[in-house]
N, C-alpha and C positions, 0 to 999 in steps of 0.2 A: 884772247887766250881762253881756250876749254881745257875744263879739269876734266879725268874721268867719271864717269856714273859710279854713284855709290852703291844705286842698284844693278843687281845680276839681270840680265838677258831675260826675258819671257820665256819660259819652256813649259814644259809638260807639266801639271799640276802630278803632285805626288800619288793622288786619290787615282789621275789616269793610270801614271802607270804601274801601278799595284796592281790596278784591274787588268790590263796588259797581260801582265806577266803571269795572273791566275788562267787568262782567257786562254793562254798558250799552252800552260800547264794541262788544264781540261781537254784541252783538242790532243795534245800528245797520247794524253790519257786512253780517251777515246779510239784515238788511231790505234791502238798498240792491242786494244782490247774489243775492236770494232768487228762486223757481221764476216772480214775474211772474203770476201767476194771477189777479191785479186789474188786466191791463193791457187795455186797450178793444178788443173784437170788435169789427172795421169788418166780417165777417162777419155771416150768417145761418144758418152749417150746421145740418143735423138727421142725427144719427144715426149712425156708423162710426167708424174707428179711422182713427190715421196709417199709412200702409203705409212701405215703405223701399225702397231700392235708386234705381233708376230713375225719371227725371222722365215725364210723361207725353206727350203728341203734340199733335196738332193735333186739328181739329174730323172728323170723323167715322171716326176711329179704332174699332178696337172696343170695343163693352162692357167694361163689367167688372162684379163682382160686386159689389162696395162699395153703400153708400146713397148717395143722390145729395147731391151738395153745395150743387149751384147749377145756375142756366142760364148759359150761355153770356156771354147779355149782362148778366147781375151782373159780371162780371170785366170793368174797365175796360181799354183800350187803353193799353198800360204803364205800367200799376198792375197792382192786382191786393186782392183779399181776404183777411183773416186769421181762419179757422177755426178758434177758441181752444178748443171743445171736443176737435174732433178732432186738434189739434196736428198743424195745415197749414197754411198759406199759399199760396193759386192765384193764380201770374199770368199776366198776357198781354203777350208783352212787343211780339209784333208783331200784325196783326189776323191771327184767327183761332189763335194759335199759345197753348197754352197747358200751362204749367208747373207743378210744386208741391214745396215744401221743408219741410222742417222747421219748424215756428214757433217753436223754442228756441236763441234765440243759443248761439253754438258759443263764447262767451267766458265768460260765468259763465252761463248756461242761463237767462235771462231770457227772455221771450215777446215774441217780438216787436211791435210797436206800432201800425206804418203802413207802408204801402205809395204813395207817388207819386214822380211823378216819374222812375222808371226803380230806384227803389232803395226797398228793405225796412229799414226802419231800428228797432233795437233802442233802449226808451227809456230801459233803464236807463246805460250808458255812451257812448249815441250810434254803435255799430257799425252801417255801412249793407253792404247784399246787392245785389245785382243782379239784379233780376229775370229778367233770364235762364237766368242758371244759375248763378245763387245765391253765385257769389264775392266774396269781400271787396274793398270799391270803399273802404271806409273802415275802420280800428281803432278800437279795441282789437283787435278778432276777429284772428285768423287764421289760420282754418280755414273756410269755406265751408258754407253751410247744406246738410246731408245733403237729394238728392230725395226726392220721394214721391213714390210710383205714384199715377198717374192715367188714367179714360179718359174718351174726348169721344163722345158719342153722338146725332148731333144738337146740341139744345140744351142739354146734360145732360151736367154735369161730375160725375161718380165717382170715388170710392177705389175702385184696383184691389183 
């Protein structure tokens, strides 16, 4: 005849899964607050890098040396495009007048998502920009999406 065990079954020490349960928490963390690199191109660009400093002009501005981004009339009338390669965003916020920022929310560096309506909005905590010149119209953010050089040539929007 067997009695049962007075001890419990083998499982998981406590200490594992404590660590478990942080390691999980951390990674959700991370996911919810990560670089954004899966968030939706409303863009078409091909080819160049983000530049920095200074927004760029209006329509027949000079050249510049960058690869071209677009034409002119891809960039809607206060709207604007989101160039996820080149980590840019070009908008227009008045006719003819056109601007570019950073595409990396200046809150936790998320990419940002959409552009209408007069505001760029980040989709991971909802921070909106201004397509003008890029100030925080909404938080979390509050810091201003850094410019990017641009030039207008014709129909033919450039990275300086």
């Amino acid at each position: 005849m067997t009695s049962p065990s007075l001890h419990p079954a083998a499982g998981p020490a406590r200490r594992t899964v404590v660590a478990a349960a942080g390691a999980a928490g951390l990674a959700a963390a991370l996911t919810a607050c990560g670089s954004g690199d899966d968030s939706s191109d409303t863009g078409s660009g091909t080819g160049g890098s983000a530049g920095s400093a200074q927004s760029g002009g209006s329509a027949g501005s000079a050249q510049g040396g960058g690869a071209a981004l677009a034409k002119t009339a891809d960039i809607p009338e206060g709207g604007g495009k989101i160039f996820k390669d080149q980590g840019v965003v070009v908008t227009q916020p008045t006719a003819g007048t056109y601007k570019a920022f950073s595409a990396k929310c200046t809150h936790r560096g998320c990419s940002v998502g959409s552009v209408a309506n007069g505001v760029i909005l980040c989709p991971c905590h909802n921070s909106e920009f201004s397509v003008t010149d890029g100030s925080v119209k909404k938080g979390p953010a509050t810091q201003a999406l850094p410019a990017a050089k641009i030039t207008v040539s014709g129909d033919e929007i450039k990275l300086a």
